[in-house]
C-alpha positions as CSV (number, residue, x, y, z in Angstrom):
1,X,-3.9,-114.7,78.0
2,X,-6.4,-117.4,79.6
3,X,-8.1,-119.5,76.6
4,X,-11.5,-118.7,75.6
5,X,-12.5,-122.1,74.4
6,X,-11.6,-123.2,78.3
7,X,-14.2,-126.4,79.2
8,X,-14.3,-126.9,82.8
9,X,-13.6,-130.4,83.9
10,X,-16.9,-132.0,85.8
11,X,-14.8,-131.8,88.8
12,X,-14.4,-128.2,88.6
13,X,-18.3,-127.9,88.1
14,X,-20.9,-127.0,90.7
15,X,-23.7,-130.0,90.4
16,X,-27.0,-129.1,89.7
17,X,-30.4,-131.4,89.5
18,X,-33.4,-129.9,86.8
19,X,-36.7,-130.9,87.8
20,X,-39.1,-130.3,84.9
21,X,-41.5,-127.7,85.6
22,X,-39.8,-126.8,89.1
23,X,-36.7,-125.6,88.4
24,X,-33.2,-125.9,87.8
25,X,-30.6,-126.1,91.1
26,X,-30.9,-123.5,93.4
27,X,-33.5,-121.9,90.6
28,X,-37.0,-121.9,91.0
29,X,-39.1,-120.8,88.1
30,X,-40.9,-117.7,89.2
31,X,-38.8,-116.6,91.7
32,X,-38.0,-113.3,91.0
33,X,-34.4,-111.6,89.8
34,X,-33.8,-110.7,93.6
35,X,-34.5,-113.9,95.0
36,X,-32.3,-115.6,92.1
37,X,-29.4,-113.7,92.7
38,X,-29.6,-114.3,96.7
39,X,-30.1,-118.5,95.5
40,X,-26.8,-118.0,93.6
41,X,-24.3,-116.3,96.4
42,X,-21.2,-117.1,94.8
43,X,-22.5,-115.6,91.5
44,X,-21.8,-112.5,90.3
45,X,-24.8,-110.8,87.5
46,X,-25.0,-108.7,85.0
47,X,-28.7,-107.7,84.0
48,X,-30.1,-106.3,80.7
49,X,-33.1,-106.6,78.7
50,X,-33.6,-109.1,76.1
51,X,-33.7,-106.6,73.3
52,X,-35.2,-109.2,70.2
53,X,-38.1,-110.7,72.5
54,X,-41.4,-108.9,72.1
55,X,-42.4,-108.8,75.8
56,X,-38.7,-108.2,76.6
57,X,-37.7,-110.0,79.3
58,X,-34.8,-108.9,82.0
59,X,-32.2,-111.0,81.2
60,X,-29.7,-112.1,83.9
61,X,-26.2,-113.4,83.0
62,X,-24.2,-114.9,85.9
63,X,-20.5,-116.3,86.2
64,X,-18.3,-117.0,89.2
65,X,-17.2,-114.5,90.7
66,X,-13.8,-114.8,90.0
67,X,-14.1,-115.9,86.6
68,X,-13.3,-113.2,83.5
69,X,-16.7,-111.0,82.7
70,X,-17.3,-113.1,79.4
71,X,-17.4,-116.7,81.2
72,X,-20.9,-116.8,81.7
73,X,-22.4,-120.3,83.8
74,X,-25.8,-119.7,83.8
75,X,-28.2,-117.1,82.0
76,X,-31.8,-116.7,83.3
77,X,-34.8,-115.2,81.9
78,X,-37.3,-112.9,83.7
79,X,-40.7,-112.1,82.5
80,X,-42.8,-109.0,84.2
81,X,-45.4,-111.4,85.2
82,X,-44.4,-115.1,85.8
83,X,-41.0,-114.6,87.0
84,X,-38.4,-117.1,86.2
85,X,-39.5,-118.7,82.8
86,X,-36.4,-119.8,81.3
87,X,-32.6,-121.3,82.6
88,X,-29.8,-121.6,80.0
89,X,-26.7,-123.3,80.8
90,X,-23.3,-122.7,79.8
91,X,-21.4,-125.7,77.7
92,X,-18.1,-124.2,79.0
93,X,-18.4,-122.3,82.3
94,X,-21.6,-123.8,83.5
95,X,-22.8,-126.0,86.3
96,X,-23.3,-129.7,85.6
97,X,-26.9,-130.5,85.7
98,X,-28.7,-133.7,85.8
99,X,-32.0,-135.1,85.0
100,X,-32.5,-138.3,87.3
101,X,-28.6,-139.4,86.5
102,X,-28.6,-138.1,83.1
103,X,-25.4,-135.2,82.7
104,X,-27.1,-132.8,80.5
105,X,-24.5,-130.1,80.0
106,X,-20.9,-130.1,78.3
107,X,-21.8,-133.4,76.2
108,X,-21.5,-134.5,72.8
109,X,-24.6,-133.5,71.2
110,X,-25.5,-136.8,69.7
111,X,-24.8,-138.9,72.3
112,X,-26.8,-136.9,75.0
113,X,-29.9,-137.1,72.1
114,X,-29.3,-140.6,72.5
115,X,-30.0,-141.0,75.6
116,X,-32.4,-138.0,76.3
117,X,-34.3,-139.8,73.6
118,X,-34.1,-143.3,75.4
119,X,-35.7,-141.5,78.5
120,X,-38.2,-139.9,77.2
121,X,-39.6,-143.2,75.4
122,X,-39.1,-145.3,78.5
123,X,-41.6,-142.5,80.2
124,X,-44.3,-142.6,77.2
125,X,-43.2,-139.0,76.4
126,X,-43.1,-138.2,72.6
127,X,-39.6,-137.0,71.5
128,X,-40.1,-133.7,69.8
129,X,-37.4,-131.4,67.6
130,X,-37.1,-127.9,68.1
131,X,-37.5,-126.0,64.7
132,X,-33.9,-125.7,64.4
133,X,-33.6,-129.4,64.6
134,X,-32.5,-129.5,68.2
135,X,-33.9,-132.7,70.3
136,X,-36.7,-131.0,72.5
137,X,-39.7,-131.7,75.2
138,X,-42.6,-129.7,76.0
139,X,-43.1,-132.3,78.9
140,X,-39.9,-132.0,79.9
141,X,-39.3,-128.5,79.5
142,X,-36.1,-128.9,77.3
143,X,-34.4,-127.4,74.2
144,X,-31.1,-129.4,73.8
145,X,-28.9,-126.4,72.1
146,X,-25.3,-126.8,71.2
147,X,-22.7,-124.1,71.7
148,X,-19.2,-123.9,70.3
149,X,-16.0,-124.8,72.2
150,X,-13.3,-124.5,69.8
151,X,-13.6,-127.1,67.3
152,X,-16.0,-129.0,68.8
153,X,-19.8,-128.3,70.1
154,X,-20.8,-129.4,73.6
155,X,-24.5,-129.4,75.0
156,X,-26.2,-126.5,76.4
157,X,-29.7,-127.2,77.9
158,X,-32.3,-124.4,77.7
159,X,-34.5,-125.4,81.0
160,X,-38.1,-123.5,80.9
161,X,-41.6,-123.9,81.7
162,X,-44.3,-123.0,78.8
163,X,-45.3,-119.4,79.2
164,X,-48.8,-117.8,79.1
165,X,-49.6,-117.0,75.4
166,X,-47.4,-119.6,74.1
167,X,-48.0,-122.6,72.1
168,X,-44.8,-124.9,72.6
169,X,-41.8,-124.7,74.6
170,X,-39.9,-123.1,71.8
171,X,-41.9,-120.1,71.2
172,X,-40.9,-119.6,74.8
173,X,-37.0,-119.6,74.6
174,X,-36.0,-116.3,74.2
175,X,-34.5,-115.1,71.1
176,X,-31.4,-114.1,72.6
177,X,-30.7,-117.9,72.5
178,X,-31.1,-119.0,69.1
179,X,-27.5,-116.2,68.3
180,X,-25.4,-118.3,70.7
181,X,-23.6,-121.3,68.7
């Protein structure tokens, strides 16, 4: 039986770069699902519908190929109009991805909001918490969640731009993310 609380090593993770409002690795917000699965070749998907979102985005969940069905890397959110609006990252299974030298997945949550927070004041950008008390930046396009692994929680970045009809980065992350812990 392979463990599910598995953490990949950062050798054994892809490396990624987020550029705020651009997109995430291979990822470019509003590419389409077609051109996001033909960015990420060595990715298998599954594809659904965010069923709690109101607009109900397509929701695309992609792992390794040869990875078990549940060890999702990277989940990515489609809307009808604008494409690409939202990259989530796996704590466990997903790439390592880094904003200008900062590792923002797989990390001790309070030491990353250390140094997320550092950043941001060295760039004149306000910190910000997410409603659920999560370090956050509409100018950065960042929602810094946390997801189980074991005992412990590790970093997982929700990457997104701020959508038509929406106030604030958060009331852009799909809903879908807010059950994963």
């Amino acid at each position: 039986m392979t463990n599910p609380w598995h953490v990949l090593t950062e050798a054994e993770r892809e490396q990624w770069t987020y550029t705020p409002s651009v997109g995430v690795g291979p990822l470019r917000f509003g590419m389409s699902h077609d051109e996001a699965a033909e960015a990420l070749p060595a990715f298998a998907a599954s594809v659904s519908v965010a069923h709690r979102d109101v607009d109900r985005p397509t929701k695309a969940e992609f792992r390794n190929a040869d990875v078990p069905f549940h060890a999702t890397a990277v989940t990515a959110y489609f809307g009808s109009s604008e494409g690409l609006f939202c990259v989530v990252v796996d704590a466990r299974n997903g790439p390592q991805v880094t904003l200008d030298g900062i590792r923002l997945v797989g990390r001790v949550p309070s030491r990353l909001e250390e140094q997320l927070m550092s950043y941001m004041l060295a760039r004149g950008i306000a910190p910000q918490y997410a409603p659920t008390g999560d370090p956050a930046s509409d100018d950065l396009g960042i929602v810094m969640r946390v997801q189980r692994a074991g005992d412990v929680v590790l970093s997982r970045p929700v990457l997104a731009v701020v959508r038509e009809r929406a106030n604030t980065l958060w009331d852009c992350v799909p809903y879908d993310e807010s059950c994963v812990h």
